[in-house]
C-alpha positions, 0 to 999 in steps of 0.5 A, a space after each residue: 346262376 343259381 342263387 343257392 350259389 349264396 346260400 353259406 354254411 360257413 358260419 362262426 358266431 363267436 367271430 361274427 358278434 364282436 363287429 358290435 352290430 346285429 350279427 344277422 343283420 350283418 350277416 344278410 348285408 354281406 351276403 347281399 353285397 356278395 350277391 350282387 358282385 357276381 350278378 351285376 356282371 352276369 347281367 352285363 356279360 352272361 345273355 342266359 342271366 340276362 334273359 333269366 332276369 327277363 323270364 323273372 321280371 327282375 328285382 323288387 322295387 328297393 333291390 331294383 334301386 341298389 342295383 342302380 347304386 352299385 352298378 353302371 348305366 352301361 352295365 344295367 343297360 345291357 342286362 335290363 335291355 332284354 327285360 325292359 322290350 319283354 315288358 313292352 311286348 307283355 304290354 301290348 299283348 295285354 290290351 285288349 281287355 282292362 282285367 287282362 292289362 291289370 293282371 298283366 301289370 300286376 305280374 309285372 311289378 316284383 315284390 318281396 315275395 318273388 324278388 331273388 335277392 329278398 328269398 336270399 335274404 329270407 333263406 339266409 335269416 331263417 339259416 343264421 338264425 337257426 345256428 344263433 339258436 344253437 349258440 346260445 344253448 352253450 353257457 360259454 357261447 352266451 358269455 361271449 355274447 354277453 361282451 357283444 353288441 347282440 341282437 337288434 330287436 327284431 331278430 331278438 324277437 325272431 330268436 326268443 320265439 323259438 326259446 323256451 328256456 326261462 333262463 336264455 330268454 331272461 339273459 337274453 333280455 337283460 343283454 339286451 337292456 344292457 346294449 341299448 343303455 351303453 349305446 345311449 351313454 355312448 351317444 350322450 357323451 358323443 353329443 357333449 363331446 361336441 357341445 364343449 369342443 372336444 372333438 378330438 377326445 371322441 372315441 370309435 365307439 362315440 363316433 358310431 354309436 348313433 348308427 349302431 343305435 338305429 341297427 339294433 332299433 329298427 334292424 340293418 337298412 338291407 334286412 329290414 326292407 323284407 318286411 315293408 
């Protein structure tokens, strides 16, 4: 399995920034999930996958953890069986000295740099990010992202880097003023709304707004952990 698999040119950013959320963001959380709907059953009933997860020492420390979430005790005892008696093997091996057993462990924890589904993440960012650029040269295109969410500020930033027109990087800006304010009116009046028992008067944009506030401070809980 291949994880160029995932990689999709298939992209309409006109259809993607009326979710409200981080287009990215969203676009790395759903090509994660697609990621592991296929991989967690290859680890269970593929042994070629799963001696390639072996031979790659498996997943950073949080997508190790995801997998624990979305799959089976069964499913991961079959898939990580052939990795967990390589580390014991790797370890033995290792013993003679302190630096040999240090570099050893070392080569034994993944972090983000080697982790499949971090690269995926990146590929798919750096792939997202380049189409969102060519979006927003079209005058039409910005008008439709100015009826959106936008971006959370990390990859407004990733994007205004790339940006030397003074125009896209001021409208970008002001959008993004924009979206924040209508995010913290919603969540005031969210927070009022309950005070004064008027649960039931809350619209969808107050229900979620809190959550759509932290995506676009901080960035989607799946594409912000690649830069831990």
């Amino acid at each position: 399995m291949t994880d160029s698999n995932f990689i999709n040119d298939h992209i309409n950013i006109a259809k993607d920034i009326k979710k409200r959320i981080c287009p990215v963001c969203n676009h790395i959380s759903e090509k994660v999930f697609d990621f592991f709907s296929q991989w967690i059953y290859g680890l269970a009933e593929n042994e070629d996958i799963q001696k390639e997860n072996a031979d790659a020492h498996g997943l950073c420390p949080f997508h190790s953890w995801q997998l624990v979430a979305v799959g089976s005790p069964l499913g991961i005892s079959k898939g990580y069986g052939k990795l967990i008696r390589q580390i014991a093997n790797e370890l033995l091996k290792s013993s003679e000295t302190q630096v040999k057993a240090v570099v050893t462990l070392n080569s034994l924890i993944n972090g983000a740099k080697d982790c499949r589904v971090c690269i995926i993440m990146r590929k798919e960012e750096s792939f997202y990010i380049s189409k969102m650029l060519n979006f927003l040269t079209v005058e039409e295109n910005r008008r439709l992202y100015s009826a959106s969410g936008g971006l959370c500020l990390r990859h407004l930033q990733i994007v205004l880097m790339e940006i030397t027109d003074m125009e896209v990087v001021r409208f970008l800006m002001t959008e993004a003023a924009k979206h924040f304010a209508a995010i913290a009116d919603e969540m005031d009046s969210y927070s009022w709304k309950r005070k004064t028992s008027q649960k039931h008067l809350l619209t969808k944009a107050e229900k979620d707004a809190y959550l759509r506030g932290i995506i676009h401070a901080v960035g989607g809980r799946q594409s912000c952990n690649q830069f831990q």
